[in-house]
C-alpha positions as CSV (number, residue, x, y, z in Angstrom):
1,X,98.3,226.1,194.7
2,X,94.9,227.8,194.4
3,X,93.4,228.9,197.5
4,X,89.8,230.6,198.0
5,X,91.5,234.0,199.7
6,X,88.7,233.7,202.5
7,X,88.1,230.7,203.5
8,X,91.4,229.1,202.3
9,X,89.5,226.3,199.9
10,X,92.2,224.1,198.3
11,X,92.0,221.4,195.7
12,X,91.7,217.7,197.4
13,X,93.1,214.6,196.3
14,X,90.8,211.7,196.2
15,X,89.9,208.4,194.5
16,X,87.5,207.9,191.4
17,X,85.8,203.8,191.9
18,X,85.9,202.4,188.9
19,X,83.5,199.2,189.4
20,X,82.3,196.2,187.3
21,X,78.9,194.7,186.2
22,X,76.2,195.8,189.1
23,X,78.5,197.7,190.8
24,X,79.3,195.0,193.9
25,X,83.5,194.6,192.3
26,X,85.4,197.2,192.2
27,X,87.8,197.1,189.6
28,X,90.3,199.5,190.5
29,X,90.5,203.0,191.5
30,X,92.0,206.0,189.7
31,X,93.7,209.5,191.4
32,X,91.6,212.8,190.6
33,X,92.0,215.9,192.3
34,X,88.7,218.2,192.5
35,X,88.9,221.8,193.1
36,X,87.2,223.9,194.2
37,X,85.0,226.5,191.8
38,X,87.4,230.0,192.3
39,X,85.9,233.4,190.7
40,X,88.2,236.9,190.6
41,X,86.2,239.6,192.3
42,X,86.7,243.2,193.4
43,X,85.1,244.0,196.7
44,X,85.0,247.1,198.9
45,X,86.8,246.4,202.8
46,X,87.3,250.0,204.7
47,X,86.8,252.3,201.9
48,X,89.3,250.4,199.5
49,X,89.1,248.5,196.6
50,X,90.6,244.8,196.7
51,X,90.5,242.0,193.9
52,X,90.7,238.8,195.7
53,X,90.0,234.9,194.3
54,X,87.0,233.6,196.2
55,X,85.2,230.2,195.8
56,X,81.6,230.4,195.1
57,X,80.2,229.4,198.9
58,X,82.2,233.0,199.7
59,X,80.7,234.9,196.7
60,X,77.4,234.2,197.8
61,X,78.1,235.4,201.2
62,X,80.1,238.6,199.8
63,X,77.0,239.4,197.9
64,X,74.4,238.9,200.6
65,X,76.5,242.0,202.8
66,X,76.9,243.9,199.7
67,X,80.3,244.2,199.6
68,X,81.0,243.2,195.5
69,X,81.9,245.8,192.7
70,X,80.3,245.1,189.5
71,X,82.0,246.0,186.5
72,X,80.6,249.8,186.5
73,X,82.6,250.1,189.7
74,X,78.7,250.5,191.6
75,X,79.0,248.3,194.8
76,X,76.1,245.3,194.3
């Protein structure tokens, strides 16, 4: 199962309404699972370089302490 390696972010079962005319009946309801949006980045923790799946809510926050490689291996 894939899990945001911060955070721990996993995919989460739920229900898509399927509904008639107005929208008032619904007419049944179908199983979806939504996951969450995972990227593969390298970041630098104590000196060393680690490549870790993060979801995008973590990327933004890696980015904003300047901890991500880029692919020139220059710390963002």
């Amino acid at each position: 199962m894939a899990r945001c390696q911060i955070c721990g972010k996993k995919p989460v079962k739920g229900n898509k309404v399927i509904r008639t005319g107005t929208g008032k009946w619904i007419k049944k309801r179908v199983s979806v699972v939504r996951k969450p949006n995972l990227q593969s980045v390298t970041i630098v923790e104590g000196g060393q370089k680690k490549k870790l799946r993060v979801c995008t809510k973590c990327l933004k926050k890696l980015k904003k302490e300047g901890k991500l490689i880029n692919s020139k291996g220059k710390v963002k």
